[in-house]
N, C-alpha and C positions, 0 to 999 in steps of 0.2 A: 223533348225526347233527345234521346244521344243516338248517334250516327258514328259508327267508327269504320273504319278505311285504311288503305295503306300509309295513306298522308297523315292521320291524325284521328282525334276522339271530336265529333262535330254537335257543338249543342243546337238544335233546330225547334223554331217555335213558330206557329203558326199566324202568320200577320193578317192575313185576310182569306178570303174563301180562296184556295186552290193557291195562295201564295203563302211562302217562309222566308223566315228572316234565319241567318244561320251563322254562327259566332264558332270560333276554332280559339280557346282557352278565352282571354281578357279581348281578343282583335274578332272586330264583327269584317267579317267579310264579304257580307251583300246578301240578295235574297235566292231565293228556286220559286220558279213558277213552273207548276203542273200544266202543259198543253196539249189534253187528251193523253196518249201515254209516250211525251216526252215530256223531260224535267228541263228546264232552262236554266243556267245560271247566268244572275244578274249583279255584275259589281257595281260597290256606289255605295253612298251613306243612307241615299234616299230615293226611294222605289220610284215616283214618278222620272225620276234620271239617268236611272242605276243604266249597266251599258252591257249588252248581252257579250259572254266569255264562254259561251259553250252550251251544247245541249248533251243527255244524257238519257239514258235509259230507266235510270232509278235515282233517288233521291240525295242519296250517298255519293255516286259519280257526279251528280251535277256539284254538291258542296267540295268534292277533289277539283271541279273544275273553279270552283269560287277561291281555293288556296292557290290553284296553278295557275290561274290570271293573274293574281295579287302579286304573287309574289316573280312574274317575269313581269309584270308592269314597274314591280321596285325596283330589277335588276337594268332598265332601260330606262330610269330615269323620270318614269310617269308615276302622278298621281292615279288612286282609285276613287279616290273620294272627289267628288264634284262642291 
């Protein structure tokens, strides 16, 4: 599915029950895990490591929170990928 937002067009795809894996053009950005009715975003290449960057109310907010970790993790010199 597409996800679109102020930050961008978000492709999300379903990785396990109640979790998404969620890519923003060619750069995968991490997953969203549904917890009851909070979405979490989790940065990282790989879900048992990924490193929570925010929680949200909808699906969309949390994959804004998966570009807005990323990309203040790049500006301060951190990796997101483990």
């Amino acid at each position: 599915m597409t996800l679109v937002s102020e930050t961008g067009s978000y492709t999300v795809e379903r990785f396990a029950n109640g979790v998404y894996r969620v890519s923003l053009g060619a750069s995968f950005l991490g997953f969203v895990e549904r917890a009851g009715g909070i979405y979490v975003a989790l940065a990282g290449e790989r879900y048992d490591i990924a490193v929570e960057v925010g929680q949200a109310h909808s699906l969309a907010s949390a994959a804004s929170a998966l570009y807005d970790g990323r990309r203040t993790a790049t500006q301060i010199g951190l990796s997101t990928v483990a």
